[in-house]
C-alpha positions as CSV (number, residue, x, y, z in Angstrom):
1,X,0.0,0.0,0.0
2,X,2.7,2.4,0.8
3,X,4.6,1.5,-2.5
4,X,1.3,2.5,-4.6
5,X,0.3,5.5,-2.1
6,X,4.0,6.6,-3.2
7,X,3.8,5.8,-7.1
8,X,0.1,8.0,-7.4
9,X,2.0,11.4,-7.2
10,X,4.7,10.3,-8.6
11,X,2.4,9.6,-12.0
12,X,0.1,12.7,-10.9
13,X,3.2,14.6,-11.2
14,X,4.6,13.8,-14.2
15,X,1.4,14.2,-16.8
16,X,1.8,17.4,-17.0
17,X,5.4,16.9,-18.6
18,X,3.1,15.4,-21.9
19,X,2.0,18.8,-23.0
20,X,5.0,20.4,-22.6
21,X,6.7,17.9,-24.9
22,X,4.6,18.1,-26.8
23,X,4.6,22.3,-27.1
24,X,8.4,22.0,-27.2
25,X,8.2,19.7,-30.4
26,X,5.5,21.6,-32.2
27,X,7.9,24.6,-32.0
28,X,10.8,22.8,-32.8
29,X,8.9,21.7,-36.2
30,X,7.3,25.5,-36.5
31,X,11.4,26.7,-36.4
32,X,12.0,23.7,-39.0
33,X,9.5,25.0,-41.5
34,X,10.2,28.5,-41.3
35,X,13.9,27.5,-41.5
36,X,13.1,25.7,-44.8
37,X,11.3,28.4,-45.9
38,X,13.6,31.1,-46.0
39,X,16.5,28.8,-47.8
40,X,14.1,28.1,-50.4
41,X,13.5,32.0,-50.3
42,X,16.5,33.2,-49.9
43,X,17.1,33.2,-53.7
44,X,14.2,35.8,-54.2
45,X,15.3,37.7,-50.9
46,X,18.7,38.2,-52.2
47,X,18.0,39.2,-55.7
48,X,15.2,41.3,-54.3
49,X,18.1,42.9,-51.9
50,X,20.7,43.0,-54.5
51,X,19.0,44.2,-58.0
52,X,15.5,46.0,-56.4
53,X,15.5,47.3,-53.5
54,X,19.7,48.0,-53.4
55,X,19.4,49.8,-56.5
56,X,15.9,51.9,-55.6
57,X,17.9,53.4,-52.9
58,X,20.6,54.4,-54.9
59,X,18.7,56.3,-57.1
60,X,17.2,58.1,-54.6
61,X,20.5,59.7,-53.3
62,X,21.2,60.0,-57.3
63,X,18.1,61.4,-57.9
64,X,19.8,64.5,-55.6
65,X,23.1,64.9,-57.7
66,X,24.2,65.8,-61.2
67,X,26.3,62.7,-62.1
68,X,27.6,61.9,-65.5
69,X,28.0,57.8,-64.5
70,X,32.0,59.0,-65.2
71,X,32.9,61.4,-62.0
72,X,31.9,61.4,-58.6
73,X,28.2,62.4,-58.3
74,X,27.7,66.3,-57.2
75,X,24.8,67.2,-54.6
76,X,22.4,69.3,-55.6
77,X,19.9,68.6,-53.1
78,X,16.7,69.0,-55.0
79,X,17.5,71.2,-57.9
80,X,16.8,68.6,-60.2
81,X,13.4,67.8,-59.4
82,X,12.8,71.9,-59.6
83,X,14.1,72.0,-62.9
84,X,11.5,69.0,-63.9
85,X,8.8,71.0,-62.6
86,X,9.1,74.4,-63.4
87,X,12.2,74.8,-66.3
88,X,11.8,71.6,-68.3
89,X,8.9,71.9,-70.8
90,X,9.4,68.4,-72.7
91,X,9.2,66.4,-69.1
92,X,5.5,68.1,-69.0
93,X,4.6,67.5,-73.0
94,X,6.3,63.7,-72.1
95,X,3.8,63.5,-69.1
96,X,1.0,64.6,-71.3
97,X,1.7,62.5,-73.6
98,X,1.8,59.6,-71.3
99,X,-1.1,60.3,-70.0
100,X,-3.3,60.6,-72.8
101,X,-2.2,57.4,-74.3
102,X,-2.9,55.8,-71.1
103,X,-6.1,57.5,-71.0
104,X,-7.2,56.0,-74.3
105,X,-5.0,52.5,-75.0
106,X,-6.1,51.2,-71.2
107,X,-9.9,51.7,-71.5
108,X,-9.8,50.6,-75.7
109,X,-7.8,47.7,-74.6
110,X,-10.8,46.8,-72.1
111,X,-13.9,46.6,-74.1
112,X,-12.0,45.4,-77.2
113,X,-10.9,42.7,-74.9
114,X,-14.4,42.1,-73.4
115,X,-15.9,42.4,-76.5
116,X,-13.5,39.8,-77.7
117,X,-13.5,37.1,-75.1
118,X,-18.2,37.5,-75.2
119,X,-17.4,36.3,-78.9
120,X,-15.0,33.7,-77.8
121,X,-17.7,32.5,-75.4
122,X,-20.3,31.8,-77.8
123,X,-20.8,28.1,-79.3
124,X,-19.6,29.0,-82.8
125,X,-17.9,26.8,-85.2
126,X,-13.4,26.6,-85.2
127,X,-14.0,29.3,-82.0
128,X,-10.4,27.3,-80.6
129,X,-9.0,28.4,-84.2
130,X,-10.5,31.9,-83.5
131,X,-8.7,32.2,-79.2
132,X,-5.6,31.3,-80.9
133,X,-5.0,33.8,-83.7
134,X,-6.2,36.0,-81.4
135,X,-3.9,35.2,-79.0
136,X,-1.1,34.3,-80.9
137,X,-0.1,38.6,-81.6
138,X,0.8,38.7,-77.7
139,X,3.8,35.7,-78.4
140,X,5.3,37.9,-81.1
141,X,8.2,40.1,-79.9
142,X,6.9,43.8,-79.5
143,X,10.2,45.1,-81.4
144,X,9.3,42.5,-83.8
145,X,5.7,43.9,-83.8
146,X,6.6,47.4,-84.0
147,X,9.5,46.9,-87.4
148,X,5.6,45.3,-88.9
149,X,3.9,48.4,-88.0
150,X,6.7,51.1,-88.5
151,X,6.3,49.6,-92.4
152,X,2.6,49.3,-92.6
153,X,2.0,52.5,-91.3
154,X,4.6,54.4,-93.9
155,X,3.4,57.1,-96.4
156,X,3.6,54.5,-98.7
157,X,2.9,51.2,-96.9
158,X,0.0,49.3,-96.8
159,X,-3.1,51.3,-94.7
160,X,-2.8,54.5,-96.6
161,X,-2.5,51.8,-99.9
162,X,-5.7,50.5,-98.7
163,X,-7.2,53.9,-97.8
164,X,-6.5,55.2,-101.2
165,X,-8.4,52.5,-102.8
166,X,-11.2,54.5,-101.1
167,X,-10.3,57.6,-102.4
168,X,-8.6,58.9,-98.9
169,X,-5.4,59.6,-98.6
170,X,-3.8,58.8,-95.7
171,X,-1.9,60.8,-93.3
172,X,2.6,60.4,-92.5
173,X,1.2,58.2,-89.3
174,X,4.5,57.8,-87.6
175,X,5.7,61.6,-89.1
176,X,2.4,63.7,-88.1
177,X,1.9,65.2,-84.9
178,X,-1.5,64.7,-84.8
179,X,-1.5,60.8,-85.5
180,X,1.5,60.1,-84.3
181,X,-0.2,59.0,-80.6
182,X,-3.1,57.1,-82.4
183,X,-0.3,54.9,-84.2
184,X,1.2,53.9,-81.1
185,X,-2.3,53.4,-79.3
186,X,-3.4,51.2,-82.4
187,X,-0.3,49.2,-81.7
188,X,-1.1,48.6,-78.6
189,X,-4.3,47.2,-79.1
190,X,-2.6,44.8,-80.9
191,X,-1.6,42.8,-77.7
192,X,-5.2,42.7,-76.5
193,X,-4.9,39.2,-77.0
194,X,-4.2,38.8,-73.0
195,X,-6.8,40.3,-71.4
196,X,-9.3,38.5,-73.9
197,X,-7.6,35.1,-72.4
198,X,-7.8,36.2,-68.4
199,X,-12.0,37.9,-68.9
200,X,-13.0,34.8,-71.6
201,X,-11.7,32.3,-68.8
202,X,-13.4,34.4,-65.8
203,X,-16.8,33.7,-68.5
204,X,-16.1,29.9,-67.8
205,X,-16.6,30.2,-64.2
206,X,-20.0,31.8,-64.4
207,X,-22.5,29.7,-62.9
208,X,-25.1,28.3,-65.6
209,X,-27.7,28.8,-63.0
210,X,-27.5,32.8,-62.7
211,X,-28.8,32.4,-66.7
212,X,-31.1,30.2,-66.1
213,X,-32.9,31.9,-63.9
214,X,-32.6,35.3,-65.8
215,X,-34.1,33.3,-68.6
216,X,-36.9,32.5,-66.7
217,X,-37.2,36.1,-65.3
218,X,-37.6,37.0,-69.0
219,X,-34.2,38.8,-69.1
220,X,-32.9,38.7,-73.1
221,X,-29.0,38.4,-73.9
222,X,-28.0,42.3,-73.7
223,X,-29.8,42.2,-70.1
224,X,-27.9,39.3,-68.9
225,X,-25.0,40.4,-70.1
226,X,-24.7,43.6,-68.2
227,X,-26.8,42.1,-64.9
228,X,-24.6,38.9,-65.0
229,X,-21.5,39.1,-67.2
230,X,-19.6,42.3,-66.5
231,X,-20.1,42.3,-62.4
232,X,-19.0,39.0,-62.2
233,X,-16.5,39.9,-64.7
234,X,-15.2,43.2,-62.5
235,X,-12.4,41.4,-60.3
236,X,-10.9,40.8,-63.3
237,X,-11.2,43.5,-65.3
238,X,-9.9,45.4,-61.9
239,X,-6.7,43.2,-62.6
240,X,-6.2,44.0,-66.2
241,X,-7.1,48.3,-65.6
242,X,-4.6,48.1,-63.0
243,X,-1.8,46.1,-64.9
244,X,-2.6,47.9,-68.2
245,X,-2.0,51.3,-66.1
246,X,1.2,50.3,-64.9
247,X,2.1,49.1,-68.4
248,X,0.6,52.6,-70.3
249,X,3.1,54.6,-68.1
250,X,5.9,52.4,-68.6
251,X,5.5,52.3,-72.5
252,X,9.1,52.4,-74.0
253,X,9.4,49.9,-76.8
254,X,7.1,50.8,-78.9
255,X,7.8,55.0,-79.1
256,X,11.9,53.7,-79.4
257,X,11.1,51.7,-82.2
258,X,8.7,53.8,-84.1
259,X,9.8,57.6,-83.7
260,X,12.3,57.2,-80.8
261,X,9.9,59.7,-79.6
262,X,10.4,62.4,-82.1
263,X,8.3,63.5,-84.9
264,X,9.0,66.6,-87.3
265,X,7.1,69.0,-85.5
266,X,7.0,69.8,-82.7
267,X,9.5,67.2,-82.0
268,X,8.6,65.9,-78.7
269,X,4.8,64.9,-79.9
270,X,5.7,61.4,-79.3
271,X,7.6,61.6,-76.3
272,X,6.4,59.8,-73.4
273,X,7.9,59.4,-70.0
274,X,10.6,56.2,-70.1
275,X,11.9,57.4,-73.5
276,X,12.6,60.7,-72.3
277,X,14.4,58.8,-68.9
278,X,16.3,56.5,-71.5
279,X,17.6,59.6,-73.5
280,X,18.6,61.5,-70.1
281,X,20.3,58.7,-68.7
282,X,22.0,56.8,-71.8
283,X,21.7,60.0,-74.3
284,X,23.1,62.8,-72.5
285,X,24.8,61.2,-69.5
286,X,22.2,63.1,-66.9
287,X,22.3,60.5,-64.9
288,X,21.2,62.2,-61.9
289,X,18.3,63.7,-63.7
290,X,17.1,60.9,-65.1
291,X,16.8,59.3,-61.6
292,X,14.6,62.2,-60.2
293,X,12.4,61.6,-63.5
294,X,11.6,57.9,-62.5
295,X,10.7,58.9,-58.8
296,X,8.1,61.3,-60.1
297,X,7.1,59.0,-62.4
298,X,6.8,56.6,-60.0
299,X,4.7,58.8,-57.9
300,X,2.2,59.5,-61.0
301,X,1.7,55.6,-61.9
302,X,1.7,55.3,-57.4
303,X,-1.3,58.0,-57.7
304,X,-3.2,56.5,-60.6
305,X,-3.1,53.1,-58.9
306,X,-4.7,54.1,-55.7
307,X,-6.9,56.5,-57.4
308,X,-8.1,53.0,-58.8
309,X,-8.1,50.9,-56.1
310,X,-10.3,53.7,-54.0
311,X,-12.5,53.8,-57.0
312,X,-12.6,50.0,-56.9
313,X,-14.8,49.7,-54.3
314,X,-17.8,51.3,-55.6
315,X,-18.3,48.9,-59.1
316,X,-15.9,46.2,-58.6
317,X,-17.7,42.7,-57.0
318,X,-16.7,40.1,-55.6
319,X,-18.6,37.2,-55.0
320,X,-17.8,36.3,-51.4
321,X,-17.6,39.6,-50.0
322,X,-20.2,40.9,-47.6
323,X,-20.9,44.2,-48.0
């Protein structure tokens, strides 16, 4: 009796030790895990460190300077973003121009895209033949894609060849002022093909049953397509303003291959913002300047953005939000 009367707290006292085994092991996994986690992410972290971030900092402090890439960088404090914003006339006309062909390529882009991928939708004969060529413009190289158009849209080349059949006679696209911006924003709608992709696959995952019972509630095909469609389409056409923002302001390619931003006059008609950075920094050797231009370009595109995602709320749905 005394043996077992001495053995009951002896086991009473050591159950507790279970859970704390057990807590000591689950932590020892958790530090496991995150362990694993960061040398599988360390890759990212680093390059992140190294050719983002690293470099982002720097051209803050170059942003502040007058450095030719050749001497020792000079402080100037913030006479270069003064001169941006109250001496420089082609950094405004470059903004402008940015603007207004994000203004008009993003929204075009958009309902050609939707437009596109409701056509895509239907149950129409060699529709796979159709997604693909309409597709297949986004794999083509945009340099490659802007030689095509710099000779299609020539004095001589093939549009005003086709307009003339009509009797019209076509404008110097790449060479006018005034139709210099519509070239490059009819370029760009050539590489609608992606959005088409992302909104005609959002179209799949519509439930049958919301048509159903519009059918039944009489609704015809415009009525469910703007009841059903387009707000359950919104997330993703949320996605593709926001993308196609970031992209409009970041246009480069396509004004370097076509006019290197330069027309006959005034020169600077097809200017836009990264061409003008390109020229500063790789042209004249400002490097300093063109650092200060990419931080308030980086503020514009930052200011669009949330201007969209505050907008967002009032038209975009989702379908598992409570509201």
């Amino acid at each position: 009796m005394t043996d077992l009367a001495e053995a009951a707290p002896a086991r009473a006292g050591a159950a507790p030790e279970r859970p704390v085994s057990r807590l000591g092991g689950l932590r020892s996994r958790r530090r496991k895990e995150a362990l694993w986690f960061y040398l599988f992410a360390s890759p990212w972290i680093i390059g992140f460190l190294v050719f983002l971030f690293g470099p982002m900092i720097a051209s803050i402090y170059l942003s502040l300077t007058d450095w030719d890439s050749f001497t020792a960088p000079n402080w100037v404090g913030l006479d270069n973003y003064r001169q941006l914003l109250t001496e420089d006339p082609v950094f405004w006309s470059s903004l402008w121009n940015t603007v207004y062909y994000a203004a008009v390529s993003v929204p075009l882009g958009l309902l050609l895209g939707l437009w596109l991928a409701n056509l895509l939708n239907k149950h129409v004969r060699a529709r796979k033949l159709f997604r693909t060529l309409i597709y297949l413009p986004t794999l083509v190289p945009l340099v490659a894609a802007a030689m095509v158009f710099k000779m299609v849209l020539a004095p001589s080349g093939a549009v005003n060849d086709l307009l003339g059949l009509v009797g019209i006679s076509g404008p110097s696209w790449l060479l006018d002022p005034v139709w210099v911006k519509p070239s490059l924003i009819l370029l760009s709608v050539w590489g609608v093909g992606s959005a088409t992709v992302l909104l005609l696959a959002a179209m799949k995952g519509i439930p049958r049953e919301l048509y159903e019972a519009a059918e039944v509630d009489g609704a015809g095909s415009i009525r469910q397509f703007w009841s059903i469609t387009v707000p359950q389409l919104t997330p993703i056409i949320f996605f593709n303003l926001v993308m196609g923002l970031i992209g409009a302001f970041q246009v480069f390619s396509q004004v370097y291959v076509l006019t290197r931003g330069r027309t006959q006059a005034p020169e600077d008609a097809s200017q836009t913002m990264v061409p003008y950075l390109f020229d500063q920094a790789f042209a004249f050797y400002h490097m300093g300047y063109a650092s200060a231009i990419s931080w308030l370009l980086f503020v514009v595109i930052l200011g669009f953005t949330l201007i969209a995602f505050r907008t967002a709320r009032r038209w975009v749905f989702y379908e598992t939000e409570v509201k």
